[in-house]
C-alpha positions as CSV (number, residue, x, y, z in Angstrom):
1,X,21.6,16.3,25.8
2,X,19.9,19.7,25.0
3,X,20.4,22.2,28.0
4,X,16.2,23.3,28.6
5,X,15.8,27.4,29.2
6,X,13.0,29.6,29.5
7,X,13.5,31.0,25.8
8,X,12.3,27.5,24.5
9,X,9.3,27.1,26.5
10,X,8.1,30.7,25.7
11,X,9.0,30.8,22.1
12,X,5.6,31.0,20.4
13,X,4.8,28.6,16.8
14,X,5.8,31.0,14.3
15,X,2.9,30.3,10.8
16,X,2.1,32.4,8.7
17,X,-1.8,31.9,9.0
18,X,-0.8,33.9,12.8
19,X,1.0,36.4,10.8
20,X,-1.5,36.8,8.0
21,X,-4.4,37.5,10.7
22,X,-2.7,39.9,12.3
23,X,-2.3,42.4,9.5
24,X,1.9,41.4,9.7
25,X,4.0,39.3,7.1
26,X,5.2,36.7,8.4
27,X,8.8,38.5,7.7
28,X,7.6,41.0,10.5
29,X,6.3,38.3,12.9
30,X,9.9,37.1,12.8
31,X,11.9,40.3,13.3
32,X,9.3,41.0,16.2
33,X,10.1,37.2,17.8
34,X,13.8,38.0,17.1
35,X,13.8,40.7,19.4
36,X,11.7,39.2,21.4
37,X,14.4,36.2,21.9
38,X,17.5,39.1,22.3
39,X,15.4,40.4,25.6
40,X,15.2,37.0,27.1
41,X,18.4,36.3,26.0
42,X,19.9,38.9,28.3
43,X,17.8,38.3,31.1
44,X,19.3,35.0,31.2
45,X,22.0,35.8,32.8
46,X,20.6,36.2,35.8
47,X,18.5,33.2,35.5
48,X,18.8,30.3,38.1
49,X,19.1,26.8,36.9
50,X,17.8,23.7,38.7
51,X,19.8,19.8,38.4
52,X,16.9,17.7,37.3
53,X,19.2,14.7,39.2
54,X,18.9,16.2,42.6
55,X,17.6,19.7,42.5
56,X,20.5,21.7,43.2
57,X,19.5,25.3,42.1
58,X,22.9,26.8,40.9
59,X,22.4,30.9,41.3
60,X,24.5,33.0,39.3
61,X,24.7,35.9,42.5
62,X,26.3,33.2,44.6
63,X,28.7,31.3,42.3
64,X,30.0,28.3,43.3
65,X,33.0,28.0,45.5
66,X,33.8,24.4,44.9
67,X,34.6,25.0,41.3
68,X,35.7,28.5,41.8
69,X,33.2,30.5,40.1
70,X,32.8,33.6,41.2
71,X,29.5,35.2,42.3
72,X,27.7,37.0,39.4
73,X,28.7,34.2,36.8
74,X,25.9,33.8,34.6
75,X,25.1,29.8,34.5
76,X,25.8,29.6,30.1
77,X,29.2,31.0,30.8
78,X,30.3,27.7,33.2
79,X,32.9,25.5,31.2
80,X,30.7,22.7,30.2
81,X,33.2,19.9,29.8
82,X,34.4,20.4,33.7
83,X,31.7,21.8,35.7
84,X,29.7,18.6,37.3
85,X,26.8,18.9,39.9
86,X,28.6,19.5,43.4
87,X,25.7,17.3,44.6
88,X,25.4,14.3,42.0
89,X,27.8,14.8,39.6
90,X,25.0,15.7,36.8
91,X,26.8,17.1,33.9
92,X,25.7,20.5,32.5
93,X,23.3,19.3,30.5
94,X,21.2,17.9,33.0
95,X,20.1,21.4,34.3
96,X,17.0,23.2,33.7
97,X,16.3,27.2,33.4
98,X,14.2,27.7,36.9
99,X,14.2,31.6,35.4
100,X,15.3,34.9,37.9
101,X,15.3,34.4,41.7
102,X,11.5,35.5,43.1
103,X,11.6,39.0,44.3
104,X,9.0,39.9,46.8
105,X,6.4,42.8,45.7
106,X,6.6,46.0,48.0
107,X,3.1,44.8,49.8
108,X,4.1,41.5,50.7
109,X,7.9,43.1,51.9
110,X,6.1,45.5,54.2
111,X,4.5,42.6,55.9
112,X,7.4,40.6,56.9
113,X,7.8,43.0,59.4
114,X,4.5,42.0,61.1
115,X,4.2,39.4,63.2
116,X,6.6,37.8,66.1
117,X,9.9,38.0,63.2
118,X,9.3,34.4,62.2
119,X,8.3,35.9,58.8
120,X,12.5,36.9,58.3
121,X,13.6,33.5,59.2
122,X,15.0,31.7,56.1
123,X,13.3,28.5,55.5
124,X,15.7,26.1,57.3
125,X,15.8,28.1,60.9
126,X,11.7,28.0,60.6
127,X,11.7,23.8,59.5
128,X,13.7,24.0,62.8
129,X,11.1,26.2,64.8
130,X,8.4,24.1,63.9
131,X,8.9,20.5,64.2
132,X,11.3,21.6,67.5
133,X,8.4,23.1,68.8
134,X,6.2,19.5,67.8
135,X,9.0,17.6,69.3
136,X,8.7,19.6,72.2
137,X,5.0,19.7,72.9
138,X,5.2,16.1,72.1
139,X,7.2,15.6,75.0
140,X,5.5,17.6,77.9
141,X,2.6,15.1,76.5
142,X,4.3,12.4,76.9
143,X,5.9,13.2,81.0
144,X,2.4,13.7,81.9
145,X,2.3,9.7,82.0
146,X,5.2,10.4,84.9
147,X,2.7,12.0,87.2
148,X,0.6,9.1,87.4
């Protein structure tokens, strides 16, 4: 099973009528896609990859405790005869370049800070907040059938 990364989804049909239009041999074209594949190539390491079994996202700042990796392990250097899904038990190849963890742009970071502070809440707590909150209002709904 072929392990799926960003550099195979982006890497563009090399031919030479492409090449030929664009004033470039097609001996050009390739040294340009060959550097182009170095770049990603090293931005992979700090790619996050996804199990396409049960969509544990394995990030390489974290690492992975259960099988002793330590945090800043880039994913393609994880022994793939012994490392296993801690989730399913997917092997290696089973996991699918989700590319670099989202980094918020500076307009959206200054307005977390708006708000009541649910906006700093990581997702789980605010899951919690809301359907709490339903459950609750559900229930002063339903005692009002007390006061009759």
């Amino acid at each position: 099973m072929k392990l799926q990364t960003v550099r195979d989804e982006q890497k563009p049909a090399l031919d030479e009528t492409n090449a030929n239009e664009s004033g470039n041999s097609p001996i050009d074209a390739e040294k340009k896609l060959d550097l182009k594949l170095q770049d990603l190539e090293e931005d992979l390491s700090q790619n996050r990859f996804e199990c396409r079994g049960c969509g544990y996202v394995y990030d390489p700042n974290e690492g992975l405790r259960k099988y002793k990796i330590p945090p800043g392990t880039p994913f393609l250097e994880i022994d793939q005869e012994i490392f296993r899904c801690p989730v399913c038990r997917a092997r290696y190849g089973a996991y699918k370049d989700i590319g670099a963890k989202f980094v918020p742009t500076d307009g959206f970071e200054d307005n977390v800070v708006y708000g009541f502070g649910f906006n700093t809440l990581p997702p789980g707590q605010k899951n919690v907040l809301i359907f709490g909150g339903l459950a609750f209002a559900a229930a002063c709904f339903l005692s009002l059938y007390s006061l009759h």
